[in-house]
C-alpha positions in Angstrom: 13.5 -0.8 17.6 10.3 0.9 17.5 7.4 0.1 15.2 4.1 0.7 14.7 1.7 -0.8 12.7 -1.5 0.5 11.9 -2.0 2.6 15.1 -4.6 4.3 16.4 -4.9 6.5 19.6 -7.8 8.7 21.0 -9.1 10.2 24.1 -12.4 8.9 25.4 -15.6 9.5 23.2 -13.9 12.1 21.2 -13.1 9.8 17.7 -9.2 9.1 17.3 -6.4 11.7 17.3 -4.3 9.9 15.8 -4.6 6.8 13.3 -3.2 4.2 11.2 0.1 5.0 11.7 2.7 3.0 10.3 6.2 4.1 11.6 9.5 2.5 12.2 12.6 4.3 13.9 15.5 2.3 13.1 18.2 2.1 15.3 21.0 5.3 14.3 18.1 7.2 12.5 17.6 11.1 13.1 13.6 12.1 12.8 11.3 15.4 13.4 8.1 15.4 13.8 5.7 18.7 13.2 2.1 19.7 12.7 -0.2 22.3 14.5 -0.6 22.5 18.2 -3.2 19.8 19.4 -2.4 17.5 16.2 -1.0 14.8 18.9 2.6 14.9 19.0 3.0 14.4 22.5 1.0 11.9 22.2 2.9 9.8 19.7 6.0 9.9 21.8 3.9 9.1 25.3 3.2 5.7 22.3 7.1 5.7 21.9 7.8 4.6 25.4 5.1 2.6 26.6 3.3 5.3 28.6 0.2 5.3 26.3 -1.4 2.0 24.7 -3.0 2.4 21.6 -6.7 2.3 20.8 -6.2 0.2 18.1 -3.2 -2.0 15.9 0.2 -2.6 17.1 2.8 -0.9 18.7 6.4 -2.9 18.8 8.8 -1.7 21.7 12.3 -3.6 21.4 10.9 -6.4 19.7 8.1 -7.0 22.1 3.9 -5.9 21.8 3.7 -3.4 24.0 0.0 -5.2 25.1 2.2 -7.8 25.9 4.5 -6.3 28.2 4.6 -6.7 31.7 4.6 -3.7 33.9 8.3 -4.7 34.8 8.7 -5.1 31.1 7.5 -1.6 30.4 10.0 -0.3 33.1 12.6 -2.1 31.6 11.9 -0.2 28.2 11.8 3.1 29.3 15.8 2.7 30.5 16.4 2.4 26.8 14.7 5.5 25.8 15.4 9.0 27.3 12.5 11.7 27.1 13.2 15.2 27.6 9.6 16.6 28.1 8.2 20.3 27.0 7.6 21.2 30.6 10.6 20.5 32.5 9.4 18.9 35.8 12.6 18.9 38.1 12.7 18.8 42.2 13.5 22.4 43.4 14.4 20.9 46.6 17.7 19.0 44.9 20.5 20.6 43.2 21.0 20.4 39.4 23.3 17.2 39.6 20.8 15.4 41.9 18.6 16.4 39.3 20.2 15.2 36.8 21.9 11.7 38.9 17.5 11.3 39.9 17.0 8.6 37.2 20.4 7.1 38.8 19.3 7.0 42.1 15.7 5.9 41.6 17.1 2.7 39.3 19.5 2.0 42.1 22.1 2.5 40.0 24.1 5.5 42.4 27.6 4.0 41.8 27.7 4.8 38.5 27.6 8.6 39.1 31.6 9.0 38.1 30.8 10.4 34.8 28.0 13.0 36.0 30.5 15.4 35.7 31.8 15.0 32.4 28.2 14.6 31.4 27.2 17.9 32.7 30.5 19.3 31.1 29.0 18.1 27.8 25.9 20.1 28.3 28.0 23.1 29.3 26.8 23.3 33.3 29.4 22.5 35.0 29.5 25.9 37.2 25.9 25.3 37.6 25.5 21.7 39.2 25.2 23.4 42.8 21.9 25.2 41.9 18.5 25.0 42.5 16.1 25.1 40.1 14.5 27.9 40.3 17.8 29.7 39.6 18.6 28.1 36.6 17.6 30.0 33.0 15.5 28.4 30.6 18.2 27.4 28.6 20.4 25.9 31.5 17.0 23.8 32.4 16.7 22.3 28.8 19.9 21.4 28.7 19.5 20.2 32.6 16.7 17.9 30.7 18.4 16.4 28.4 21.2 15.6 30.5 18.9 13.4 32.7 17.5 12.1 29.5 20.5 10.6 28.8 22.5 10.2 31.8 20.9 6.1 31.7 23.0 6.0 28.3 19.2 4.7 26.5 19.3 4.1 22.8 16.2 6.0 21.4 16.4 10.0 22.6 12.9 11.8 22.4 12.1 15.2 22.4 8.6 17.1 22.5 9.6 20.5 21.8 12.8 21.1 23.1 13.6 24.6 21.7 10.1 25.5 23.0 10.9 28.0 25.5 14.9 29.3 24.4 16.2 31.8 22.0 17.7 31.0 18.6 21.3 30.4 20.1 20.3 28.2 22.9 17.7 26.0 20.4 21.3 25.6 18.0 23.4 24.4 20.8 20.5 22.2 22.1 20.1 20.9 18.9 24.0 20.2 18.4 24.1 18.4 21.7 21.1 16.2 19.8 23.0 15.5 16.6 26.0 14.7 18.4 24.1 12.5 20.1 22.8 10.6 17.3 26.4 10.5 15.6 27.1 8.5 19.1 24.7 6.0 17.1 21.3 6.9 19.0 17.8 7.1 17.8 16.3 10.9 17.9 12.7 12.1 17.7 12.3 15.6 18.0 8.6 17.1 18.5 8.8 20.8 17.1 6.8 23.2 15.1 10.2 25.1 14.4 10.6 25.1 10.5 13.7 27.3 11.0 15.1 24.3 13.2 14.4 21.4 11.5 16.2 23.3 8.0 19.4 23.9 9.9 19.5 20.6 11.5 18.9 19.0 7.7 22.2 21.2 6.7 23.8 19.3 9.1 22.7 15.2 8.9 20.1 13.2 7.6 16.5 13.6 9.0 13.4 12.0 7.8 10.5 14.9 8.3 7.1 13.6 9.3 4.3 16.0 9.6 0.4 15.1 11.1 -1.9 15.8 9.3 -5.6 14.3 9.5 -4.8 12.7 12.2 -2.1 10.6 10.6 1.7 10.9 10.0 2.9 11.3 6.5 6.5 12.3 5.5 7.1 15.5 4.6 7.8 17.2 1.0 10.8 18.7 0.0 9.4 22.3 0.6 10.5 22.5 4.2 
């Protein structure tokens, strides 16, 4: 599904931040991944979904090289993978269910808007999808996110630090809108320094840990 195989990535001049990464998310397989701020975990999921090429080795997207891939290919890809992003970026101009119907809309794919609602049921806005923006709470915009992460029903779900900017309550329902996701048979990547969150989610189904560390990903011990 997605594979990488020796991978590399830096930023211009400044030596690699990440490398030789060798990483595989099968398909129904439930991952975190943690390290310090700066370590480059937004950076391995930009690698996820095409939006970063690496420096070096290979990075397989749905069976294809992603230096390969057309730029029609690459928008192809990233319908099968939903990202809900640390800063929220929505239109403040749009409700919450244009919001949320955006990816929709911008795919052409408007007529099959007959399950927003249930959708935004699921995320628990439903007296919320007239609103703007800027009158939503933190935790009513994260969930907003990863409604529109999914709404294009993609098969990989990634998530740079989701629980970021929520209390403790909110970052347990987000994450159980997450699991129940994956028991749905998706792919989830979760990008989060949140040790607390990573041992509740472990109570509750089976997550391979990866930590960076030296610049490369190694699976964490059992001491989380």
């Amino acid at each position: 599904m997605i594979e990488f195989e020796e991978v590399s990535y830096g930023y211009g001049g400044t030596g690699p931040l990440l490398s030789d990464i060798n990483l595989k998310l099968a398909p129904g397989s439930f991952h975190f991944l943690t390290g310090p701020s700066g370590a480059g975990k937004t950076t391995l999921i930009k690698l996820c979904y095409g939006a970063l090429v690496p420096t070096q080795g290979r990075a397989v997207l749905f069976d294809q090289d992603v230096r390969q891939m057309s730029r029609d290919d690459i928008a192809e890809t990233r319908r099968k993978v939903g990202v809900v992003h640390q800063d929220v970026q929505f239109l403040d101009h749009l409700t919450l269910a244009e919001n949320v119907a955006l990816p929709l809309t911008v795919s052409g794919r408007a007529t099959e808007m007959q399950d927003l609602g249930d959708l935004l049921g699921w995320v628990g806005l439903t007296g919320q999808v007239e609103a703007r923006p800027p009158e939503l709470s933190g935790g009513e915009r994260q969930r907003a996110a990863l409604a529109r992460a999914v709404i294009m029903s993609p098969e990989v779900i990634l998530a740079d630090e989701p629980t970021g900017n929520v209390d403790w309550d909110m970052s347990q329902r987000l994450l159980k809108l997450l699991i129940e996701l994956n028991r749905m048979g998706k792919t989830v990547l979760i990008a989060t320094h949140d040790m607390n969150l990573i041992r509740a989610a472990k109570a509750q189904v089976q997550a391979r840990v990866l930590r960076i560390s030296d610049h490369r990903v190694q699976l964490a011990g059992a001491d989380l």
